[in-house]
VODRENMAR-672236 format. One line per 8 residues: number of its first residue (from 1); their letters; for each residue y, z, x of C-alpha. Coordinates in pm, 1 decimal. Last residue first. Example, Ala and Ser with C-alpha at 12.3 -4.5 7.8 and 13.67 -1.06 7.14 Angstrom:
// VODRENMAR-672236
2 = SA = -106.0:714.0:1367.0 ~ -450.0:780.0:1230.0 $
// end
This chain:
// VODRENMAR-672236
491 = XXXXXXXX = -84.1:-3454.6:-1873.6 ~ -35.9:-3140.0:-1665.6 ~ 155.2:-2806.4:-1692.8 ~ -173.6:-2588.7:-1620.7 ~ -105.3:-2444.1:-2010.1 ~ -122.4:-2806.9:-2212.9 ~ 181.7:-3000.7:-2235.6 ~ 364.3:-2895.4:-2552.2 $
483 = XXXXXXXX = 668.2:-2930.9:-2391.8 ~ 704.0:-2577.6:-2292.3 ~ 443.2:-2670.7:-2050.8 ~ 588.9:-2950.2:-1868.4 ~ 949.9:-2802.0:-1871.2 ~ 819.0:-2478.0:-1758.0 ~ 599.7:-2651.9:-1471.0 ~ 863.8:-2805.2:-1334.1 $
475 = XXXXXXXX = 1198.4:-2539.1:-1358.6 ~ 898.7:-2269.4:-1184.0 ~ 806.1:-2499.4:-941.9 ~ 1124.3:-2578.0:-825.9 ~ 1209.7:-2198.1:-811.0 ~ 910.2:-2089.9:-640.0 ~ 998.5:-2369.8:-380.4 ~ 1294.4:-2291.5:-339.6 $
467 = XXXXXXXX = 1227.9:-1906.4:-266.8 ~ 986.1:-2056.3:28.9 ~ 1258.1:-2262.2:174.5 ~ 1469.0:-1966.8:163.2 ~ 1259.3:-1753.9:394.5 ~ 906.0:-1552.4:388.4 ~ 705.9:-1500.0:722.0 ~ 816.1:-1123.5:701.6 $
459 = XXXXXXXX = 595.5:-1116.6:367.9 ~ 749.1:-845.6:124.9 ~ 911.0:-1059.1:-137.4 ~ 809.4:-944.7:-450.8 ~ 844.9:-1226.9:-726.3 ~ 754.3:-1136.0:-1064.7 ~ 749.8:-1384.7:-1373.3 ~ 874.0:-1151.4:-1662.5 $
451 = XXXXXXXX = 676.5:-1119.6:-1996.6 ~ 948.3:-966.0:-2231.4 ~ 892.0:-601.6:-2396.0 ~ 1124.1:-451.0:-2210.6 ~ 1016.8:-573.9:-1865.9 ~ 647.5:-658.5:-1857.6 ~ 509.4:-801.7:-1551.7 ~ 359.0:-1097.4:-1389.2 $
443 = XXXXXXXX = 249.4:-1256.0:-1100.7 ~ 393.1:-1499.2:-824.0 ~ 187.8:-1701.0:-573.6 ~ 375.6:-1959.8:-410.9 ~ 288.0:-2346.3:-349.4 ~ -71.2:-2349.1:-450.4 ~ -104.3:-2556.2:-755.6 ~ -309.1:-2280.3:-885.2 $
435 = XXXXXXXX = -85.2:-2025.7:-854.6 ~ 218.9:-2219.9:-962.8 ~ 1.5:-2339.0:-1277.4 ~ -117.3:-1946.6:-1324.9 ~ 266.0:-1820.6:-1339.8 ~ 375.7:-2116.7:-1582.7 ~ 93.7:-2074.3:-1802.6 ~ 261.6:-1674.8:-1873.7 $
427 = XXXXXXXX = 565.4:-1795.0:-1858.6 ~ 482.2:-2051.8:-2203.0 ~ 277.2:-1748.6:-2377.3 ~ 579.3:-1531.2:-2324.5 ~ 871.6:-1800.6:-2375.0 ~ 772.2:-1894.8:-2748.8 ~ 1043.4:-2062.8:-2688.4 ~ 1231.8:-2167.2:-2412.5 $
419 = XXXXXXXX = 1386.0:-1988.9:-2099.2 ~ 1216.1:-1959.2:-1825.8 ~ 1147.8:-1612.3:-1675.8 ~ 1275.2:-1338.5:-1464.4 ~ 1190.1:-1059.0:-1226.2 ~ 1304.0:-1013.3:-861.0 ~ 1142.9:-781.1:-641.6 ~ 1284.3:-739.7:-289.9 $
411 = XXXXXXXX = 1539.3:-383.6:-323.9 ~ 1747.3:-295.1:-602.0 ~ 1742.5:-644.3:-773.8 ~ 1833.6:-577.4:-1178.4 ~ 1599.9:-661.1:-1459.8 ~ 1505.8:-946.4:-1701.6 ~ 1700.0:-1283.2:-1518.0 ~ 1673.5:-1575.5:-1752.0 $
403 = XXXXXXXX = 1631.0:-1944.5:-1607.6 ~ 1661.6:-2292.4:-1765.2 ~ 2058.8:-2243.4:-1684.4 ~ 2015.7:-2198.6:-1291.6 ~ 2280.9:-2012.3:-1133.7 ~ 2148.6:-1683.8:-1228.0 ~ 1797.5:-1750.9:-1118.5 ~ 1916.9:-1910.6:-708.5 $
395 = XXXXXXXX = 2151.5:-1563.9:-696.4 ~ 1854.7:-1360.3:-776.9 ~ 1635.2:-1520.6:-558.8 ~ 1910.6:-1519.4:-317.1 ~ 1910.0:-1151.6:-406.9 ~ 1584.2:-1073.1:-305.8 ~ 1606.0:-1294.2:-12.3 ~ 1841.0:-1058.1:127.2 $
387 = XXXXXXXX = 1570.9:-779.6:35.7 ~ 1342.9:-969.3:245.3 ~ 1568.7:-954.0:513.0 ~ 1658.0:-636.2:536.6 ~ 1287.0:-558.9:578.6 ~ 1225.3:-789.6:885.7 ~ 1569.1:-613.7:977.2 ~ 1391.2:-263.6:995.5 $
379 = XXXXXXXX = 1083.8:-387.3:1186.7 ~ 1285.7:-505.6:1435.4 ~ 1469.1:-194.7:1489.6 ~ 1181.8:-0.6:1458.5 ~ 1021.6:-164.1:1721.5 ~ 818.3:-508.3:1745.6 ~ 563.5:-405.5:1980.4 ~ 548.2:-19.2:1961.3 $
371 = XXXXXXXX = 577.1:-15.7:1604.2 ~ 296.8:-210.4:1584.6 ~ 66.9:-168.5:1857.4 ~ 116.1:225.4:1692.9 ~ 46.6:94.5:1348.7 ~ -301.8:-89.4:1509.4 ~ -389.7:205.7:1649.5 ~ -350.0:466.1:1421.0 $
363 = XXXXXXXX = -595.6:287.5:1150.7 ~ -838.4:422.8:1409.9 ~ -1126.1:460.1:1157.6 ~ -1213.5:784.4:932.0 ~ -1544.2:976.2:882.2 ~ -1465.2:1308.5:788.4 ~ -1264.2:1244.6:491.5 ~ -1133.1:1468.8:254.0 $
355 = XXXXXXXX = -803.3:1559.7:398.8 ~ -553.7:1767.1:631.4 ~ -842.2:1940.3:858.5 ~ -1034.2:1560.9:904.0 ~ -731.2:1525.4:1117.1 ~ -854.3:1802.7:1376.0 ~ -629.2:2126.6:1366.5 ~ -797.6:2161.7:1659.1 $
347 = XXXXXXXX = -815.8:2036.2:2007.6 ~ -1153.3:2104.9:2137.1 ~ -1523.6:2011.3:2041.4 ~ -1510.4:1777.7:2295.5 ~ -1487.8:2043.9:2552.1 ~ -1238.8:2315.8:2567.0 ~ -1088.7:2562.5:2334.7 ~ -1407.5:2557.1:2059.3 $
339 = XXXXXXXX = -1385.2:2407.4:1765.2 ~ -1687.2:2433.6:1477.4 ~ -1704.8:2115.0:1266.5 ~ -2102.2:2164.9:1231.4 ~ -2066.8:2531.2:1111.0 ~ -1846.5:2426.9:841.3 ~ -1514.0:2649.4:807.4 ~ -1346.4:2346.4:636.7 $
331 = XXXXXXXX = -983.9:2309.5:579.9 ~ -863.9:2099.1:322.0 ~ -572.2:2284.4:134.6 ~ -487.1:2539.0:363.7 ~ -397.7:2239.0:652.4 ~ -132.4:2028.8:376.3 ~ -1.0:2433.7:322.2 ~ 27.5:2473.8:737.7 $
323 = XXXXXXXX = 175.5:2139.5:764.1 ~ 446.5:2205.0:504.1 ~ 668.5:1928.1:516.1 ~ 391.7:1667.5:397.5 ~ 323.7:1350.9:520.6 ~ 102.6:1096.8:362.3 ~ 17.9:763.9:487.7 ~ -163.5:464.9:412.7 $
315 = XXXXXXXX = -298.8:220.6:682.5 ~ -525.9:-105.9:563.5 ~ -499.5:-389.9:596.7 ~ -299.4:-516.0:861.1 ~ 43.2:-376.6:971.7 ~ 340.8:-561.5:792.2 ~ 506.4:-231.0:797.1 ~ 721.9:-361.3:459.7 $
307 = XXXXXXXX = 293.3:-321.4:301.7 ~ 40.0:-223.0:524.1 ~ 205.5:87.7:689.3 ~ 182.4:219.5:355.5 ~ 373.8:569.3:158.8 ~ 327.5:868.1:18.6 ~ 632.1:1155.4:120.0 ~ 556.0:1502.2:53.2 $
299 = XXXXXXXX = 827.3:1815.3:14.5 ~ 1096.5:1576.7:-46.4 ~ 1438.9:1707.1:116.3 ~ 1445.2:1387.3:334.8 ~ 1356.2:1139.4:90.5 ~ 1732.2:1287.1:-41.9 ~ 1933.2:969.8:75.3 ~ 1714.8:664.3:8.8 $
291 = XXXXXXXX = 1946.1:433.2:-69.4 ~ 2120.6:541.8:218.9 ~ 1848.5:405.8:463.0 ~ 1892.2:29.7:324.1 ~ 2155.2:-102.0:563.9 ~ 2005.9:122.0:855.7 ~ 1676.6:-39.6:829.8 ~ 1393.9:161.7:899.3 $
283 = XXXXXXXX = 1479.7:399.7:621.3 ~ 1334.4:97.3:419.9 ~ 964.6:228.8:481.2 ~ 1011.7:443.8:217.1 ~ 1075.4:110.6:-79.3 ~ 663.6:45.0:12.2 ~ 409.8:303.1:-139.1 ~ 731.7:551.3:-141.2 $
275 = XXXXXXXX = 567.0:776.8:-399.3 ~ 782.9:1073.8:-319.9 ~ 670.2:1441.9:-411.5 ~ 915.6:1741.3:-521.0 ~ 652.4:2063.8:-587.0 ~ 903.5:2262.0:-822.5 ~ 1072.8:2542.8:-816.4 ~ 1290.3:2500.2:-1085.2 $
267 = XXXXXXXX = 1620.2:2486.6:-912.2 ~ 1473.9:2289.0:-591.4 ~ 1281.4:2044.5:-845.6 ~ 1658.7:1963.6:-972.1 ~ 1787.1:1907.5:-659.5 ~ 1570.3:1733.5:-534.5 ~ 1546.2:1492.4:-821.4 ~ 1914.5:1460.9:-814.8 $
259 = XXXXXXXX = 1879.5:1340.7:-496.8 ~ 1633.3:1093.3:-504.3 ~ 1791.7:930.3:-748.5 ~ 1506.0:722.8:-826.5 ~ 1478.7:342.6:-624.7 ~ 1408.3:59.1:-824.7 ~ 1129.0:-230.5:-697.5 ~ 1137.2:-370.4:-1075.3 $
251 = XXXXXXXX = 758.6:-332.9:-1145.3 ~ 608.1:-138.0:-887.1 ~ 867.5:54.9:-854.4 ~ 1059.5:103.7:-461.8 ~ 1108.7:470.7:-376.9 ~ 957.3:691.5:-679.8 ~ 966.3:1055.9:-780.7 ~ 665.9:1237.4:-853.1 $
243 = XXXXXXXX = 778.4:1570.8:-987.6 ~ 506.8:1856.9:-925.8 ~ 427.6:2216.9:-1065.0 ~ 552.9:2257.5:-1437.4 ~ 341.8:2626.0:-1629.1 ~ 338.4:2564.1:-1935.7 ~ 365.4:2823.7:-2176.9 ~ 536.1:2650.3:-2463.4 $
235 = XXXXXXXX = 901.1:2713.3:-2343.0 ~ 782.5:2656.1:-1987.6 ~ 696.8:2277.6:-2167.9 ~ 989.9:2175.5:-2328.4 ~ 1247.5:2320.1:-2023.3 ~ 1046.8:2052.3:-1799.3 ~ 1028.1:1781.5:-2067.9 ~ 1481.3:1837.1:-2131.6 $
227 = XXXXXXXX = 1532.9:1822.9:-1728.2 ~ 1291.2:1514.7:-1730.7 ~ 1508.7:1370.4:-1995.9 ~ 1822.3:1402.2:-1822.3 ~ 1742.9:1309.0:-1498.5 ~ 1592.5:942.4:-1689.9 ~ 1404.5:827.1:-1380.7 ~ 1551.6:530.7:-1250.7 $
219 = XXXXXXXX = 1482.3:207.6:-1432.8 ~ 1880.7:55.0:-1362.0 ~ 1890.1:109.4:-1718.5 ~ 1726.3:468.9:-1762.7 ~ 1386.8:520.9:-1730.9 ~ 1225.9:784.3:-1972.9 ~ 948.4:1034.8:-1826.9 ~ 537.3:1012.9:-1852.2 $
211 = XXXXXXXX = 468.8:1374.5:-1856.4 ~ 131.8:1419.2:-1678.0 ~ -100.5:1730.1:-1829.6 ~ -249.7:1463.5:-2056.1 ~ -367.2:1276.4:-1713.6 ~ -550.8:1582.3:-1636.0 ~ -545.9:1894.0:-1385.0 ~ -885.6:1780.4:-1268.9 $
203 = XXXXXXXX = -753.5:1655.2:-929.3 ~ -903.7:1294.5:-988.9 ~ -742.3:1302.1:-1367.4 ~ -406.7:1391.1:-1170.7 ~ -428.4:1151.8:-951.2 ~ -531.7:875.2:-1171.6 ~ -163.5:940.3:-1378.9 ~ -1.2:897.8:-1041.5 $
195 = XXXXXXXX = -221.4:607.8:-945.6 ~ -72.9:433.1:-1252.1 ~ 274.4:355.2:-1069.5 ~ 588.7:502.8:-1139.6 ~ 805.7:313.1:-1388.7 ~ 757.8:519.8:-1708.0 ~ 866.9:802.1:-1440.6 ~ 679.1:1066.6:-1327.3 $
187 = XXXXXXXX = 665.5:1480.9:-1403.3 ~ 361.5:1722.2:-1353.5 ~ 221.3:1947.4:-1611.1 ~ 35.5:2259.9:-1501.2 ~ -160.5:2488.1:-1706.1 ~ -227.8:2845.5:-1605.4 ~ -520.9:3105.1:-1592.1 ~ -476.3:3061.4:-1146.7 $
179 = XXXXXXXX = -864.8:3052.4:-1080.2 ~ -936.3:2829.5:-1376.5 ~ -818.2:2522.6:-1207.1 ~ -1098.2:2572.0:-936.7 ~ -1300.9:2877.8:-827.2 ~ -1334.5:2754.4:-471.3 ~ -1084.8:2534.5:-398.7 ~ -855.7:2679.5:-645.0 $
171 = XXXXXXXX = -877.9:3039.1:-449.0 ~ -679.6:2925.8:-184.7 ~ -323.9:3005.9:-406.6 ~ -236.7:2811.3:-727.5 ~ 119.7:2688.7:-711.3 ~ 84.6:2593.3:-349.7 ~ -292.9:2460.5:-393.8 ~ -221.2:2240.3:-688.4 $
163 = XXXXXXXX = 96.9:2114.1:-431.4 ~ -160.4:2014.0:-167.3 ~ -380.1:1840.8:-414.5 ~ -125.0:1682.5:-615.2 ~ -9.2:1515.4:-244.1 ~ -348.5:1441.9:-143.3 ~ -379.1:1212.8:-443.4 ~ -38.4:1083.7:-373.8 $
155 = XXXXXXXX = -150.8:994.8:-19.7 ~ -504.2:810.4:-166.4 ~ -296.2:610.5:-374.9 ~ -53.8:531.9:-168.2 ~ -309.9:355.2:118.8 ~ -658.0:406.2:319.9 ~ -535.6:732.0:451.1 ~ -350.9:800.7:781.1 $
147 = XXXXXXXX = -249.5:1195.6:753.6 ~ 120.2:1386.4:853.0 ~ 208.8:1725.3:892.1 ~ 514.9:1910.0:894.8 ~ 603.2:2169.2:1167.2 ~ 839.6:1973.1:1339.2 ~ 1107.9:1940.1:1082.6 ~ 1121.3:1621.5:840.2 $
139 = XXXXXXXX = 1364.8:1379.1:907.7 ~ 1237.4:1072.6:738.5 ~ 1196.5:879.6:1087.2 ~ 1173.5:1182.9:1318.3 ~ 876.8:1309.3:1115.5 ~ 733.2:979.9:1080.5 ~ 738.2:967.1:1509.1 ~ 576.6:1300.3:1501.9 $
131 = XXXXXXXX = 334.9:1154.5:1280.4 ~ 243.5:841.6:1437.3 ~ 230.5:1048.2:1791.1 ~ -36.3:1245.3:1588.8 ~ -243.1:922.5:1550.7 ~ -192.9:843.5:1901.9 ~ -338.7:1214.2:2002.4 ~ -646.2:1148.6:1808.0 $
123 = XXXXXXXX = -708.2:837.1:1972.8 ~ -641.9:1056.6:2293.7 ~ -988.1:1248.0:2232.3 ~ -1092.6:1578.0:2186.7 ~ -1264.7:1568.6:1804.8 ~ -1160.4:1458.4:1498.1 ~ -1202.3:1271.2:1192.0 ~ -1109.3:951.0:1437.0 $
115 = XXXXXXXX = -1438.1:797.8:1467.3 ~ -1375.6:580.7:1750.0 ~ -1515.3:240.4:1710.3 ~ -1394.3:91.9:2057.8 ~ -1421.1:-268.3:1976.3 ~ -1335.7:-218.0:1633.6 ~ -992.2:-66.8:1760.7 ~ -929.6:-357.5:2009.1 $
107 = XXXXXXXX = -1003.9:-570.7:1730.1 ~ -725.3:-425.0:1540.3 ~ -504.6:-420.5:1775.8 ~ -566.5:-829.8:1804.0 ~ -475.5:-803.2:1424.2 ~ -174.6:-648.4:1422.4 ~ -35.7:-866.1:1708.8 ~ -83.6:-1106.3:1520.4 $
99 = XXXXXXXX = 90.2:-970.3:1205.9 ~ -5.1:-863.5:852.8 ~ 194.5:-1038.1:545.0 ~ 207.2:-701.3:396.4 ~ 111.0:-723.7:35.3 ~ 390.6:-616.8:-270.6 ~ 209.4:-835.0:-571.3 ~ 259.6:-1206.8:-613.1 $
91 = XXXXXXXX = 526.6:-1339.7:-370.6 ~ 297.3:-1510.2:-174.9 ~ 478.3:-1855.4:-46.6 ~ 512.3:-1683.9:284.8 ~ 110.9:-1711.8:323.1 ~ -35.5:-1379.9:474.9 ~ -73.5:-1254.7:109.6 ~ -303.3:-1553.8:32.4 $
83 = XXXXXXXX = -570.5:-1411.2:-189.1 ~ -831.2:-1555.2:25.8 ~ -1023.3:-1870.4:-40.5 ~ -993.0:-2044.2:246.0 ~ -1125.9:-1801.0:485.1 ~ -1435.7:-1713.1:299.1 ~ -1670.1:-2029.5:203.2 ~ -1556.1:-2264.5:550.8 $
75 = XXXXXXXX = -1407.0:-2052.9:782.1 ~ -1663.4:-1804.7:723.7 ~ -1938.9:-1947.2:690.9 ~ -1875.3:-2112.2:1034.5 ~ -1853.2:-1811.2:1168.1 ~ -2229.2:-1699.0:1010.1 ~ -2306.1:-2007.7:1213.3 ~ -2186.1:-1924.7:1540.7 $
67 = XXXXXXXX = -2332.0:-1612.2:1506.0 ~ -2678.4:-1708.4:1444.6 ~ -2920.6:-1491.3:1273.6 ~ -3152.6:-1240.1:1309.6 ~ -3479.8:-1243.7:1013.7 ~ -3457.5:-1056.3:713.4 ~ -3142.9:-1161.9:544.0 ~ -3080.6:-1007.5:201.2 $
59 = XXXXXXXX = -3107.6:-1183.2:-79.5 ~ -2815.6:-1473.7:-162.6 ~ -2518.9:-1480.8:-356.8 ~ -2245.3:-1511.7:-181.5 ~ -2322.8:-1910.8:-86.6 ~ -2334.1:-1899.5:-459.9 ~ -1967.8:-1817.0:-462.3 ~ -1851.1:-2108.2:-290.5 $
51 = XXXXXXXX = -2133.1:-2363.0:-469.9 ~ -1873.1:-2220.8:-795.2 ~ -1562.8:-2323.1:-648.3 ~ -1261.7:-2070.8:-514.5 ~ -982.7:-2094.5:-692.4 ~ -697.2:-2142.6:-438.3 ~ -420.6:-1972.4:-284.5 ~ -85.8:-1991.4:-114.6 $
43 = XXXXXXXX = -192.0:-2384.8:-34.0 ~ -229.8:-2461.6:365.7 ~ 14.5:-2602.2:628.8 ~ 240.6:-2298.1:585.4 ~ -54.7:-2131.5:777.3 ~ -16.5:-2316.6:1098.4 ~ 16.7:-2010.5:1329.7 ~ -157.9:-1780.4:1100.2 $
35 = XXXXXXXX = -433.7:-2029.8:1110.0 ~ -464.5:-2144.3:1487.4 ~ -439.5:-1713.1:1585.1 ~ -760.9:-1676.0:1371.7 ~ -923.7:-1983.9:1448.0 ~ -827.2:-1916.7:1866.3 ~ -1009.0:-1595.8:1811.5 ~ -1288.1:-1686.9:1660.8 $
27 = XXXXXXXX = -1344.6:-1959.1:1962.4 ~ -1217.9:-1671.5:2190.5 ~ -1535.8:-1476.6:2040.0 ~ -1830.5:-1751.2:2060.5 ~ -1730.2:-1796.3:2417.0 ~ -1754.2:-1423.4:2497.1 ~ -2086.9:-1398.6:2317.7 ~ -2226.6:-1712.6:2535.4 $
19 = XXXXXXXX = -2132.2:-1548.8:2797.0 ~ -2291.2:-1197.3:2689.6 ~ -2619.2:-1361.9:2682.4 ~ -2870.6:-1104.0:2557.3 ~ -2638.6:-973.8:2304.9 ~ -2642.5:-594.8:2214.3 ~ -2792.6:-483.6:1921.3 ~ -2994.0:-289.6:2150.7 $
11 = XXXXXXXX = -3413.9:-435.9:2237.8 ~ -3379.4:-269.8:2598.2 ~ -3532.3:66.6:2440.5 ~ -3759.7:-159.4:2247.8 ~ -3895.9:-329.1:2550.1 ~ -3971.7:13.6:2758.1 ~ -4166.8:137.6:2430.5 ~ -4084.2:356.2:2174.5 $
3 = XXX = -4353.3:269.2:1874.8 ~ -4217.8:169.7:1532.9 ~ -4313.7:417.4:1263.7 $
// end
């Protein structure tokens, strides 16, 4: 055991020459703000070399070392080989592009490490402003409550949670799904996306217990069919609890009726649950907002900051219209969290109350620089506007004979291919060539059994030039290839 002496006391992890500290940091500060500034200037992505990942590699340091240098690691071995979602060209999956003033927030909330499970403290009280401002943004009433989480996945969890416990009573989190003697099915669409399914395995209700429904031609949510699956299974002595409707797919970016789906889950008493990973956020923007019309009857709306909110990784949300429900379903009466009406132990419901973590960072603050900054109204046409690239995409596909469009443009995702033959393998090559050549970063999807090249334009840095590209590339390297080239599209 070390001894306690006057010089250990001293001995903090603080620096010894805060100067040099504060140099150090507006050097790392300047790299950061010099590469988002000039970030067009460097490829989407790249594959990182093998000495790269060796540098990764090594045992644990022992001995202190130098910050400059582990900073140097880092622009050298990590920066550039990133996944690129704060490039314009990256059109590959739905990632926020992040923001500068994002990330200065961000360091702001590292610098004052608040633990934000609870407690008496105005961090706290930002993160409920974030709600009440949600509230007023999907127009929920004033009693619902709202969580940060790390993203959709972890909301749509909480979601099946809170709903379990409506249908259920209190005594599932004690006795657990054999406290109520019935067996739930939930509802989704073929379209929603797979943390639905991992939900319900997490909750122990099941992935067999999900019914994967029918989407119809514009990929909504067959209304129809689910009607048919929920009348199937009460007939068989089910027992249906939740519909997971969804705002923006993964694959296609479609929107469900919404309304319908209230409707229905109003006649049969069902839990009504949005996945709105990204497509909620469009009730920012006044041209989109009626897409959405019924969101607002939803009883629990998932959805990320970090993706159309362009706030840095990472800041998911959940907010549920019954806060007292959301509250009964992850409450704990442990000694250590007990609240008293003044003090630091004051100022409960604490948001550890509304889900499973205790420990949680101040994901608050850098959504609240955000929204604060830019403004909704800002925010809202960055969205617009990648939806109007969307459909110059779409535009740019259909007027170009090589090129098939596979699925219609609700929102910002635009999938399509090359026409040749053997056009799966060929699309496929043509997706990792424009990846590795480093102009844009699309992916891929299936869309009726065809291999699509996916664009989702999310990134507010994205414009026209950077849909050109994509385009350019994608006529080049699908000549090259489909010409019995081999799959990178080179001689």
């Amino acid at each position: 055991m070390t001894k306690i002496t006057r010089e250990t006391v001293q001995d903090s992890l603080d620096p010894t020459d805060w100067q040099d500290l504060r140099e150090q940091g507006h050097r790392m500060l300047d790299d950061m703000l010099d590469y988002l500034k000039q970030i067009r200037q460097r490829p989407v992505w790249q594959p990182a070399p093998q000495a790269v990942r060796e540098v990764f590699r090594q045992p644990l340091p022992q001995a202190s070392g130098d910050l400059a240098a582990a900073h140097a690691t880092f622009m050298h071995d990590i920066l550039p080989y990133a996944v690129g979602n704060a490039h314009p060209g990256f059109m590959g999956w739905v990632h926020g592009g992040g923001t500068p003033v994002g990330m200065l927030a961000e360091m702001l909330a590292a610098g004052l490490n608040a633990n934000l499970g609870g407690r008496d403290q105005i961090p706290v009280e930002v993160e409920w402003q974030i709600v009440r401002w949600m509230r007023e943004l999907f127009g929920f009433p004033d009693t619902a409550s709202g969580l940060f989480v790390t993203g959709t996945s972890m909301a749509n969890l909480i979601a099946v949670l809170v709903a379990r416990t409506a249908v259920l009573g209190g005594a599932v989190r004690y006795q657990g799904m054999a406290s109520g003697g019935k067996r739930l099915t939930a509802y989704t669409s073929a379209g929603a996306h797979g943390c639905i399914a991992q939900a319900m395995d997490l909750t122990g209700l099941g992935m067999d217990a999900l019914r994967v429904i029918p989407v119809d031609e514009r990929f909504q949510m067959d209304i129809a069919a689910l009607t048919a699956a929920i009348a199937q299974d009460r007939e068989q002595g089910y027992t249906p609890f939740f519909i997971a409707g969804t705002a923006g797919s993964v694959d296609v970016g479609a929107i469900d009726d919404l309304t319908a789906l209230a409707d229905l889950a109003q006649k049969e008493a069902l839990w009504f649950h949005i996945d709105g990973a990204y497509g909620a956020l469009a009730m920012l923007s006044p041209e989109l907002a009626p897409r959405l019309a019924g969101l607002e009857r939803a009883d629990s709306v998932a959805f990320d900051f970090h993706k159309w909110g362009q706030v840095p990784y990472d800041a998911g949300f959940i907010l549920v219209r019954d806060g007292t429900l959301h509250y009964d379903a992850f409450a704990s009466p442990a000694a250590y969290l007990r609240r008293e009406t003044c003090g630091m132990a004051a100022g409960s419901p604490w948001p550890c109350d509304f889900g499973p973590d205790l420990s949680r960072g101040f994901r608050a603050l850098k959504t609240w620089f955000t929204l604060q900054v830019y403004g909704a109204e800002r925010l809202g046409m960055s969205i617009a506007k990648t939806c109007a690239l969307g459909q110059y995409l779409k535009q740019r596909i259909e007027a170009t004979p090589a090129l098939e469009l596979l699925a219609p443009v609700a929102l910002n995702i635009v999938c399509f291919r090359y026409r040749c033959d053997d056009a799966d393998r060929v699309n496929a090559a043509i997706v990792i060539a424009i990846q590795e050549s480093g102009i844009a970063a699309p992916s891929t999807t299936t869309i009726n059994g065809k291999l699509a090249i996916r664009a989702a334009i999310v990134n507010h840095r994205t414009d026209t030039v950077d849909i050109d590209a994509l385009i350019d590339a994608a006529l080049k390297f699908g000549e090259s290839i489909a010409h019995n080239r081999n799959d990178h599209g080179t001689e």
